[in-house]
Each structure stands twice: as structure tokens, then as C-alpha cells.
N, C-alpha and C positions, 0 to 999 in steps of 0.2 A: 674622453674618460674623465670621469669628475674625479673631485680627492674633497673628500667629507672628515677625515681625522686620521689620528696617528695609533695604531696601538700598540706598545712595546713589547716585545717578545719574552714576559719576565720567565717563560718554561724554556726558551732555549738555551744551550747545556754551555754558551760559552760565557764564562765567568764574568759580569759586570763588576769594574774597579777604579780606581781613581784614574787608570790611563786607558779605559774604556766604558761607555756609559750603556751600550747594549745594543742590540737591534727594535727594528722599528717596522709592522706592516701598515704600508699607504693601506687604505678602506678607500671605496668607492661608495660602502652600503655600512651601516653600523647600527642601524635601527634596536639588533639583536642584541647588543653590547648596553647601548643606550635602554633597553627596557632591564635590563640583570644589573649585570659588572658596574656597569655604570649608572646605572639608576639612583635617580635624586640629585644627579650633577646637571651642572648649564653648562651643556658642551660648548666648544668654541660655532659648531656649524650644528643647524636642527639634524638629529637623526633621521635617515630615510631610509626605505627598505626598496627592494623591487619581489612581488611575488609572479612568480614563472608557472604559467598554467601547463596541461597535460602535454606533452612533446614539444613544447615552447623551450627554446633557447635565445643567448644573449651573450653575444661576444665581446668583450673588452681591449683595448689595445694601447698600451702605452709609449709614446713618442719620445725621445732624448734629443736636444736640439744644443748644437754645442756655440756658446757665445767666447766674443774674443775677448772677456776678462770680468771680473765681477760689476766693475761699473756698467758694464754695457749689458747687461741683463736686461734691463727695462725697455730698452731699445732693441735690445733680440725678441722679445715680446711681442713691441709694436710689431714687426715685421714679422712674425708670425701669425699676426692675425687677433693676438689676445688684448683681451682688456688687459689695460694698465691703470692702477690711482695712483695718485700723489695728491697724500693732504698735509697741509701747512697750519701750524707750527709741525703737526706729526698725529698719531694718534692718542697717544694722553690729551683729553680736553678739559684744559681749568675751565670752571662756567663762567667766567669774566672772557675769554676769549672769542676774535671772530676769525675761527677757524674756515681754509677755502680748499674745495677737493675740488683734484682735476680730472677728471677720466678723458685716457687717452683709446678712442673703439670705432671702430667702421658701422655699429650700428647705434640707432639712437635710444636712449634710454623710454622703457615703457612706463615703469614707475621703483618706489622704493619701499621696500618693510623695513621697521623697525622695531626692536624686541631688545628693551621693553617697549612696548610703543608710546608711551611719554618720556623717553630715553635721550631723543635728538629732534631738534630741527632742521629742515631743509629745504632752502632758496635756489633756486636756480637763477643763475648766473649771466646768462647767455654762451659766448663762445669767446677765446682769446684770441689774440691776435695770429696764433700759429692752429686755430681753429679745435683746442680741448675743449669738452665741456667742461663750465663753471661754474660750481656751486660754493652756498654759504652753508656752513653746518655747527650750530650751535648747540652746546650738551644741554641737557636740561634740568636733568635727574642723573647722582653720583652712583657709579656704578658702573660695571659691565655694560656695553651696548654691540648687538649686531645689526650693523646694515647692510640688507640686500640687494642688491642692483639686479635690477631684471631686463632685460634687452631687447629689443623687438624682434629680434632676430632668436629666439628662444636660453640664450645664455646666460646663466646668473652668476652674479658675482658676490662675493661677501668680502665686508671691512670688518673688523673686531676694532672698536675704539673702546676706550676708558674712560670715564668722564669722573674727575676729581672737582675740589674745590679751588676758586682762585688760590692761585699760589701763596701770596701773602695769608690766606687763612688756614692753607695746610702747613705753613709752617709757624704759624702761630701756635694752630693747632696742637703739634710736633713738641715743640717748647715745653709749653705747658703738662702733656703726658709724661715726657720726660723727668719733668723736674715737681713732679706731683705723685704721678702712680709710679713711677720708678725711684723714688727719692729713697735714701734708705740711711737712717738715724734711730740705731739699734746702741747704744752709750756701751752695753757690756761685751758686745759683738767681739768672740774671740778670735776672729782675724785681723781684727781693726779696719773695717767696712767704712763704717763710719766716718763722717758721709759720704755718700758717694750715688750717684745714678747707677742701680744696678740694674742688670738681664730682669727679663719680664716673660710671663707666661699668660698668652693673651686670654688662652681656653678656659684656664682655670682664674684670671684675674687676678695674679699671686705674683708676688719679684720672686725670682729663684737665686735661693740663699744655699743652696745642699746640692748640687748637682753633681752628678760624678766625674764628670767633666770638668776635671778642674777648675778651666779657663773660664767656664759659662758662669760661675759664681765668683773668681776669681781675680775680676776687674782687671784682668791682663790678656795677650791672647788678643786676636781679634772679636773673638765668639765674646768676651768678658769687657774690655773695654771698647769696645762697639756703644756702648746704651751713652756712658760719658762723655764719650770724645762726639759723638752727636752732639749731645747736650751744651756744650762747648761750642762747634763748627757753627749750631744754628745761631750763636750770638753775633758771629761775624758777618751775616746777613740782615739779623731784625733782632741790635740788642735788644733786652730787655733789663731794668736796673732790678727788679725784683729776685730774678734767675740768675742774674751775676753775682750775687749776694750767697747763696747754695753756692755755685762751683767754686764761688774764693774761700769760700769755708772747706770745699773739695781740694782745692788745689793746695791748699795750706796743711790741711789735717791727713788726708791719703793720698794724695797724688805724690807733695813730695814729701820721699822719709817712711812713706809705703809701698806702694809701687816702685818709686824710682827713689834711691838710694845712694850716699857716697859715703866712701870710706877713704879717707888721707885725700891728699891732694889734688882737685883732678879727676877725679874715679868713681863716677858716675854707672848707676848701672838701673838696666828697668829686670822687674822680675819677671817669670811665666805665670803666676799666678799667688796672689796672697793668701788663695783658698786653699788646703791641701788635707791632704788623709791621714791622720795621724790617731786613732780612736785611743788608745792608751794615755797618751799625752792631755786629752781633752776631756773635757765632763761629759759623761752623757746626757745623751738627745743632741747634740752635737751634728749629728750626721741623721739623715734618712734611711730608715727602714726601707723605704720602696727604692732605696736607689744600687746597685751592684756594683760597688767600691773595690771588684777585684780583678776590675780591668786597667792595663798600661796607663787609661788617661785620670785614672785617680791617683796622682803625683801624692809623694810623701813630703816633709817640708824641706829636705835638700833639693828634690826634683823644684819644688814649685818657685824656690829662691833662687834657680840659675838664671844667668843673665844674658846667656849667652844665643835667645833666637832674637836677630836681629829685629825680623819684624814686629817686636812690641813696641821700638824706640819711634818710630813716626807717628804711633800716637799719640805719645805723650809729646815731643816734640811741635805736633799739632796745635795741640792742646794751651802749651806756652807762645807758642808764634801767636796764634789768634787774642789771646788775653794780653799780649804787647800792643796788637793794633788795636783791640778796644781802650787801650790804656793813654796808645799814643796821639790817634786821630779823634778823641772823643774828652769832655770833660765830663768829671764826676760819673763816671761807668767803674771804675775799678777802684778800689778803696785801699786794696790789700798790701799791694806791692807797688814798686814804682815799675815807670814802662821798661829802663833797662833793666830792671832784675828778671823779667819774663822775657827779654829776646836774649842774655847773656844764657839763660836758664837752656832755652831751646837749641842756643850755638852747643853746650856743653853737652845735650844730650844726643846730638847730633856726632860730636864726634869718638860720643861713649859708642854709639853703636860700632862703629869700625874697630874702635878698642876694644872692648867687649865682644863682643861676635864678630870674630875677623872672616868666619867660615862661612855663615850667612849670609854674610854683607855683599860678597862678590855677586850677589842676584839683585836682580831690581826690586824694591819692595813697592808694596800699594799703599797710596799715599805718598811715595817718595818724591813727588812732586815737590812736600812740602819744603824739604831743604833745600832746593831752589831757590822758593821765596825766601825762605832764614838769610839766604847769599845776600841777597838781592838787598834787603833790609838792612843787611848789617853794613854793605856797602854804601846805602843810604845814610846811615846813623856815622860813617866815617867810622865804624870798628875795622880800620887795616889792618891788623895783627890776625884776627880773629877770620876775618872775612877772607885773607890770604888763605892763613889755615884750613879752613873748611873746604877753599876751593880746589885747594891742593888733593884734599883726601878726596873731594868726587871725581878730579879727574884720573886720580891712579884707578877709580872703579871704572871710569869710562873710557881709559884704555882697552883698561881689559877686557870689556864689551866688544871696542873698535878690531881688536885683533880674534874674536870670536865667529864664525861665518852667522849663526844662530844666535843673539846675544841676550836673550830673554828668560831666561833661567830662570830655574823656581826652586824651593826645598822641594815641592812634588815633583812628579817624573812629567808631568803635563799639567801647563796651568796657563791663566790667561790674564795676570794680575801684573807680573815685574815690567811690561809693555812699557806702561803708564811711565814711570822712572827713566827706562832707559832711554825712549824717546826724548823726555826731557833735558836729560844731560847730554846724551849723542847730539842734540839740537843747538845746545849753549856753546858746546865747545868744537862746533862747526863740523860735527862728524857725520855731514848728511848721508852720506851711502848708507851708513847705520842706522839712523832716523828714517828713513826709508825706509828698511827689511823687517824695521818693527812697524813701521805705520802700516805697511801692507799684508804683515799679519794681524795686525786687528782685524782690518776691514775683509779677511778671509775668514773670520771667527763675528764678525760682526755686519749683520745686513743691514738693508732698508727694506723693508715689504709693508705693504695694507695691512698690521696688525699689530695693535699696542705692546704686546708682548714679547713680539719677536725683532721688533723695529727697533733698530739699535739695540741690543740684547748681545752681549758678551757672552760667547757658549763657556757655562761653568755648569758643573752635573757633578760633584762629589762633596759637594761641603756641607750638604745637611747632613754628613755621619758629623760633621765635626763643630757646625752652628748652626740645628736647627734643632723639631723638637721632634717632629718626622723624619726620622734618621735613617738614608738611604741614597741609593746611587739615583739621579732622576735630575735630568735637564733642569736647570732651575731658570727660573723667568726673573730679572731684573735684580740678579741678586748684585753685590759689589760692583762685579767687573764692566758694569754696564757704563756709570756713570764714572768711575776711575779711570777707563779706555777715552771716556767722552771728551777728556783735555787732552790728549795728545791728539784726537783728531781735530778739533773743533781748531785750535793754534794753527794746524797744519794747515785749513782753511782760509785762517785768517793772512795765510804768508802763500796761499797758491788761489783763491778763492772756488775751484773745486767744490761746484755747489752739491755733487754726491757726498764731499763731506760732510758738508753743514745738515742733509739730512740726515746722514745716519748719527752722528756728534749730536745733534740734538735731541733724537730718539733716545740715545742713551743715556742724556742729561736729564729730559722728562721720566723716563724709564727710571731713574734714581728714585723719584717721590712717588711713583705710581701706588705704591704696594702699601701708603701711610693711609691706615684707615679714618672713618669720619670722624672720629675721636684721636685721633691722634698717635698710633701706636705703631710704628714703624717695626717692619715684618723683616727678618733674613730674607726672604726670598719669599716667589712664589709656585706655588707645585703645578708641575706643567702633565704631568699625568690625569687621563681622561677619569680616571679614580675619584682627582681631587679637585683642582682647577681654582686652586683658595690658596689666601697665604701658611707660609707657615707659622705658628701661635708663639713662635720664640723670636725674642729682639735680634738676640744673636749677636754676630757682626754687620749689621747693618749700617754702624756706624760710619767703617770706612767707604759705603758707598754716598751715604748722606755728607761725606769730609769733598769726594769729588763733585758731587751737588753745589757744595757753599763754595768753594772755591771758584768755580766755572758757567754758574751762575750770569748768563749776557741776555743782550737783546740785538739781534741782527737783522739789518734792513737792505736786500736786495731787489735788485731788478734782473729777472733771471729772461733769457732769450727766449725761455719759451711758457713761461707763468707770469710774467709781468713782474709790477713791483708786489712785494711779499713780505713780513715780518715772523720771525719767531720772536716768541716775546715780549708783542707787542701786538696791540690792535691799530693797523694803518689805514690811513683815507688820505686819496688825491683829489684834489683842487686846484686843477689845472695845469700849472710845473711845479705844485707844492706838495713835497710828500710830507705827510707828520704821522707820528707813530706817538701813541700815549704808550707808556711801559705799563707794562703787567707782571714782571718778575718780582719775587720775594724782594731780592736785593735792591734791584731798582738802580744798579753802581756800574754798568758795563753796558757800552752799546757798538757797536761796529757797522759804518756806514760802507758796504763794501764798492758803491761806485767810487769813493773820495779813499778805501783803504784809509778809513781812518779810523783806530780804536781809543775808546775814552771810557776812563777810567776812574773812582772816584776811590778814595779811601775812607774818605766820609760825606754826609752827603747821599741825596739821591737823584733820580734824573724823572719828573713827572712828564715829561715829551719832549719830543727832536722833530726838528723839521729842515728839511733841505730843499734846497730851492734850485731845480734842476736847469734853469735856465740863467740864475748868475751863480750855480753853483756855489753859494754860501748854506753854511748850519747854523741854527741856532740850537739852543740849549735850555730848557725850562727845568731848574730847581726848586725842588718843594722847600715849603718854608720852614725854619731852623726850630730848633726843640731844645728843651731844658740841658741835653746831653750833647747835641752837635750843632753849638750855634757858627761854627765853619765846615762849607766845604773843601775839599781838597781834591783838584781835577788834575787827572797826568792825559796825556797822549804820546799815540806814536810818530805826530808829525809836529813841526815847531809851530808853535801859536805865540802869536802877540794878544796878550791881552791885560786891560789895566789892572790888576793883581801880582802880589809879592810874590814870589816865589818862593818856598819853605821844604827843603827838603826834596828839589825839587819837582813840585806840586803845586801848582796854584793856590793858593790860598782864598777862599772867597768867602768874605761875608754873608750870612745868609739871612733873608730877612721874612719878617713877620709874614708874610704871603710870600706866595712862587715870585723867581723872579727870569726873567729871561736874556741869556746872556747870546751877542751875537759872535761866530766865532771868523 
């Protein structure tokens, strides 16, 4: 029995809501759907029909086969009889990458469609060592892509990949739309917007300044400060000094003293929204005609001034940490301020949230990741006073995690966002049984399968009521939770090497950028209904997915027992016991050799190739050569190196010079 799509049952009578997203019927045939309802959509699989001549019938029968846990699905497969892929890095393909799919099938392939068919390339391989077939498949044209697999034995298979641009130009890309079509320098603007990256509407081409939704015009909120805190995140990947020049004029003019606020000593507070509904108060044309400002989320200006939902502070918090390490590991990038007034900045807002929102705080937030690194940094910088303090406040939160059997809480009644956090802190403060119960509910909300969309994909289905521009209950594809989930798995990897992590962790790190079009405009999500099968036209809160993107950002080089040696994020070639991997990742700052377990790490700096040498087992290191802004780099690791360099902070310190240079480790 095939399975051709999904169609959701939007006439059945039980109520879809934030803590149910609906029913769903498997199709076998959808041809009928694809020519009406669906018509003018590029489904995931071609629509097929069967027509039944006069007394002809056709029986259907579907099998349930129970495997012994999530991980061992692929291998309940095999043993079933089914084809299985696995393609590496995943299926998001940068066209700088050389992507390799395995197919694991008792029959041999006959041949392959492609659609579009200037879509992908494909090399065969021969067979590995444990006897998968092995192919090379390179994107070619940005876009959707289906491929076929046809069998000689009459079974067809389909992959849904993505084909994007090299990473370094989707997020160049990224940058630029950012801080060009969403820039907003309105001088009389009665909220005080001014300046700031705001929300965007792709459809109509327009920043949305009026939205009823407080948050979406109100640069607070995730849905509001999402387009910013992007804007911000991508610096600490691929600064740029043109775009640092806008956000410090951001950070100076609305970030702080608009958004984030103190009053007397100490007393910091971020708001829910600078935008709010006040039409008496304000001149007209003020507000939108077309918009219904007489729902709950058109906050008045007491509502929009409260300080009190925790999860607005790790954006802004973000936002300061990142502009400390442009500040600290780079010359002439930051003009504004010095480096300690933006990490003091990020400690204070950090622990405004637990004073200010003491009732939110007790849940994990998305993003919370970041005050981690604040600790980490601040214990680098020698702030003991400070660095005490903070660690003290996370771990009364990670108590109370430790003594929860469920420790993943959300303001909603189901969500899949506070993970991210709590595995982080359960993990620092050695609370693995806890780190566990949240790693293993990711990965029961998060798969690995043959399709860019679903691979690595964080099940979240309610927030386009609340950031998107299609406003509705509906599976969303690759929104936040995908790439935020993606550092608590990806860490977990790197400390068990669990290579079912590392593919699903990296499905949902690729999955972060998928949804950034060819222009650059970074979507909330994307609409997984056979209706639509497109992004959504609002920025939204894409931000915080794009925050766990730049953060988690590596390149990982395994030798798996049954794919050989492999790279994400990276194009690799052997030469005999020489493995070398050129990076391809935006950041180019993180690389993980999992035979040697060994992670490296730059602060500044980037890494143009790694080569390991599997028979004296040494690494070496090729750095690109140094730039008007980082004529040092700064290498950490997690195992001790000798090598002839100061140590600062400690990090390596290395000169960087006029060409790559190669350093043996």
C-alpha cells in the first residue's frame, strides 16, 4: 500500500487548538484533490489516480510493525524489507556541497526522475563496505526537488530535498534583506521604532508598522523582535562593519531605554511590545483601517509596557552577548560601546528576567541557551561576583526542573521550545537523568526521514495564530523549534557520539535556513498543508530559530561503521590515510573530529580545512587569511594542546597572516 500525502481533516467536528493540531487521512490516490483543492500546488509526491473498470475491484491493506524505539526505525525497515536512504549532510543541499545518499534495498536501482529535472545531479557510487548503494548528488537549481528511486523489482521511492544556496551566501544574503528591506527610520514614528529591523510582509513587500498584533509591529515578543535579533545573531557568524553601524545605532536608540528599560538601581526590565492601541492618545492614521484592533492581542500601553513575560529577555540578552564578542574578539567592528558595557549589559538583563518575571521564568525559554554562554563568558572575563550571581539564579531554576518528573514547561499547555534550556542547564549542573527525559523528548517530536522538511523538524502546529500572516492551526515545517532543539541534540552527540544524533541535530540546524529565500527574507515558517506547500509571507519570529542557527553552526567529520568517512559541513576527500574536509559552513568557526573526540572552536578566525591523518593520527588546521577586522585568531578545544601561541583568555591566540596558514596540532 503506497502513501502519496496527507490530507487533514479540516470538517471533522473535533476542535483543533494549541494542544491539538487535528486529524489527518493517509491517501493512497489523491489525483482528485491534486486536480480541485489542490490545484496549482507542487505537491510533495505527483498526484496518481487508479480508474476501476465495470465490476473491477481493489483491495488495500495496511501493516503496523512495531520497532524497539525511535532510533531503530531505519533498521526495523531494513528488516522489513523496505527501502531505506540516508543522505549526508541531510536534505537541505547548499549548491557548494558534495552531498552522498545511501540506499539501503534487496533490489537494485533501475533508474532515477528528477522534477525539476535540471533540479539535481546524480553519480553512482559503487557499494560500501557494508554493501549500501552509493551515490553523489549534487543540487543544481535552488528550489524544491523530487527524486524518484525506481527498483527493478517494481517499487518506487521518493526523497523531497531542498536545494538552497551556499551557506555563506544565504546568509550573506539574509544580512543584507535584514538590514535594508526591513530597516525602519521613520524620525517622527510615535512609538519610537526608530531604528530598528522590523517584521516584513513578503507578499505585499511592505515592513509592517500597524499590525493588530501587538508584538508583530512591536519589536518585542518573539513574532516582533524575531527580524532584530536575527539581524544581530547573523553578525556573529559573517560580521559585517557596514550592518554593525545600523544595529549600534539600534542598540543605542531602541534597544536600550525602548524596549529594555531601568528604573533606580538594578531594575531592568524588557517590554511586551512598544506598539500598542491607544487611538485617542494618538493622531490619526495612526492605526490601520484593514486591521481589527478589538481583539485581546491589541494591547493598550499599560498592557504593552509589562515586563513581566519572561521570554522577551533572551532576546535582548542575545542581542548584547553577541555585540560583546564582536566587540571582544575583533578590532574596529563595534564603535559604540566598549566590550564590558555589552556583556555587563547582557549579565543585568539576564537576571532582570527572574526578577521581573519570576512566574515565567520557572519554564525553559527558547534561546535560553544563551545565558549559559553569558556564565561561561563572564567567568572568562574573571566577573566573580557577577558570574556567582547568575549561576546561583540558574541553578534555583534547575532544581526545580531536577525535582519535576516532566521538566519542559511552557506558558502554553504543549509546546516544544523550553527543551533547548532545560537540557542545557540539567547538563551543566550534572543533572543527567534530567538531560536525558528532555533529550528523549526531542527526539520523539523530532525525526530523521528522506525529506527536507520533515528531517529534523520540531513538531510545532499553533504559532502562525500568533507569528505568521496565515493565521491558523497547521503543522508548520522548520519553524523555530527545529534549529533551537538542534543544540541540545547536536552537544549530546558530541559527548555520546550517537550518530542518529548527529543526523537528526543537523536536519534541524540545516532546517533553520531552509525556509531563507533567494533574496534573502527569512519566513516564520513553512505551511505544510497540501493547500499551500510555501512559506509563510511574515518574518515573524524567525528570529529565534535563526539565534539557534548562529550559535550551533559546526562542521562534523565522522567515520561511521556503516557509511564510511562523512562530513556535514563540509566537502571531504580521502587520500589514502588522509582525510581533509574544506568547510562550507557560514561561520567556518567549529569543527568536531569524532574519531579523536575532539571539538575546536574559534572565537575569531575561521577554519578553511582540517585534515587528519589516520595512521599517525595527528590534525592539522588551515586558517584563512586575516582581514582589516580580525587580524587574530582565537582557537579553544576540548582536549589540551600544546602549541606555540599565548594564551589569552584562555584561547589561543594566533596571528593570522596575509594567506591561509597551516597549523599542525
Amino acid at each position: 500500500m503506497a502513501f502519496e500525502a496527507y490530507r487533514p481533516l479540516l470538517d471533522d467536528p473535533t476542535p483543533r487548538s494549541i494542544v491539538f493540531e487535528g486529524f489527518h487521512e493517509w491517501m493512497v490516490y489523491s489525483k482528485a484533490y491534486g486536480d480541485n483543492e489542490w490545484k496549482g500546488v507542487n505537491e510533495w509526491n505527483m498526484p496518481t489516480s487508479l480508474i476501476l473498470k465495470p465490476n473491477e475491484s481493489k483491495d488495500f491493506s495496511l501493516r503496523f510493525v512495531l520497532s524497539e524505539g525511535i532510533k531503530a526505525i531505519q533498521n526495523t525497515l531494513v528488516k522489513e524489507e523496505q527501502p531505506v536512504a540516508t543522505s549526508i549532510p541531510g536534505y537541505v543541499l547548499p549548491l557548494d556541497i558534495d552531498s552522498q545518499l545511501f540506499l539501503n534495498y534487496k533490489s537494485n536501482v533501475s533508474s532515477f526522475e528528477v522534477e525539476p529535472k535540471d533540479a539535481l545531479k546524480i553519480k553512482e557510487e559503487g557499494l560500501t563496505d557494508k554493501g549500501l548503494k552509493k551515490y553523489k548528488v549534487h543540487g543544481k537549481k535552488w528550489g524544491r526537488a523530487r527524486l524518484t528511486i525506481n527498483y527493478e523489482n517494481g517499487v518506487k521511492q521518493t526523497i523531497n530535498y531542498k536545494v538552497i544556496k551556499p551557506e555563506t551566501e544565504v546568509i550573506k544574503d539574509f544580512g543584507h534583506f535584514l538590514t535594508t528591506k526591513q530597516w525602519f527610520d521613520e524620525p517622527n514614528d510615535p512609538f519610537q521604532r526608530n531604528p530598528s529591523v522590523i517584521s516584513y510582509d513578503y507578499e505585499t513587500k511592505k515592513q509592517v508598522t500597524k499590525d493588530s498584533r501587538s508584538w508583530i509591529s512591536g519589536l518585542s515578543d518573539e513574532g516582533g523582535a524575531g527580524s532584530w535579533l536575527a539581524a544581530i545573531m547573523k553578525q556573529l557568524i559573517q560580521p559585517d562593519k557596514e550592518e554593525i553601524k545600523k544595529l549600534e545605532q539600534f542598540v543605542d536608540s531602541t534597544l536600550w531605554g525602548v524596549i529594555q528599560y531601568k528604573e533606580g538601581k538594578n531594575k531592568y526590565g524588557v517590554k511586551k511590545s512598544v506598539f500598542y492601541y491607544e487611538p485617542d492618545s494618538l493622531p490619526k492614521g495612526t492605526y490601520s483601517d484593514d486591521e481589527n484592533y478589538k481583539s485581546w492581542t491589541a494591547w493598550d500601553h499599560k498592557h504593552a509596557n509589562d515586563p513581566g513575560r519572561s521570554y522577551n529577555y533572551p532576546h535582548v540578552a542575545a542581542a548584547y552577548w553577541t555585540m560583546y564578542r564582536l566587540a571582544r574578539y575583533h578590532e574596529g567592528l563595534v564603535d559604540n560601546r566598549t566590550w564590558d558595557w555589552y556583556l555587563k549589559q547582557a549579565y543585568h538583563t539576564t537576571i532582570a528576567m527572574v526578577d521581573q518575571a519570576p512566574y515565567y521564568a520557572q519554564f525553559g525559554k527558547m534561546e535560553g541557551s544563551v545565558f549559559l554562554y553569558i556564565l561561561k563568558d563572564l567567568k572568562t572575563e574573571n566577573y566573580t561576583e557577577m558570574a556567582s550571581d547568575l549561576e546561583a539564579r540558574m541553578k534555583e531554576r534547575a532544581d526545580h526542573w531536577k525535582a519535576l518528573d516532566y521538566p519542559f514547561g511552557s506558558e502554553m499547555p504543549w509546546d516544544s521550545t523550553g527543551q533547548e534550556e532545560v537540557y542545557m542547564w540539567s547538563d551543566y549542573f550534572g543533572y543527567h537523568w534530567k538531560a536525558n527525559i528532555t533529550l528523549n523528548a526531542i527526539l520523539a517530536y523530532m525525526p530523521t526521514m528522506p525529506h527536507w522538511a520533515y528531517n529534523g523538524n520540531a513538531r510545532r502546529y499553533w504559532d502562525f495564530l500568533y507569528g505568521g500572516k496565515l493565521s491558523r492551526v497547521e503543522r508548520q515545517i522548520h519553524h523555530y523549534g527545529s534549529s533551537l532543539n538542534a543544540i541540545p541534540v547536536l552537544k549530546q552527540y558530541r559527548k555520546t557520539d550517537d550518530f542518529y544524533l548527529l543526523k537528526v541535530g543537523y536536519g534541524g540546524l540545516l532546517g533553520g535556513i531552509s525556509n531563507i529565500t533567494q533574496d534573502g527574507f527569512g519566513s516564520a515558517a513553512f505551511h505544510s498543508y497540501p493547500t499551500e506547500l510555501r512559506i509563510d509571507y511574515l518574518s515573524g519570529d524567525y528570529g529565534s530559530g535563526f539565534y539557534g542557527y548562529a550559535v550551533n553552526t559546526s562542521t562534523y567529520i565522522v567515520n561511521d561503521e556503516n557509511l564510511g568517512w562523512v562530513a556535514f559541513g563540509g566537502n571531504l576527500n580521502t587520500k589514502k590515510e588522509v582525510v581533509e574536509v574544506n568547510i562550507t559552513t557560514a561561520a567556518k568557526s567549529k569543527v568536531y573530529i569524532a574519531s579523536k573526540k575532539l571539538w575546536l572552536t574559534l572565537d575569531a578566525g575561521t577554519f578553511e580545512k582540517v585534515t587528519y591523518n589516520t595512521k599517525t593520527d595527528t590534525v592539522e588546521i588551515t586558517l584563512n587569511s586575516a582581514d582589516k577586522f580580525t587580524p587574530k585568531a582565537y582557537l579553544r578545544s576540548n582536549n589540551d594542546l600544546e602549541l606555540p601561541f599565548a594564551k589569552v583568555r584562555g584561547a589561543f591566540e594566533i596571528p593570522l597572516q596575509k594567506n591561509s596558514m597551516t597549523i599542525k596540532l
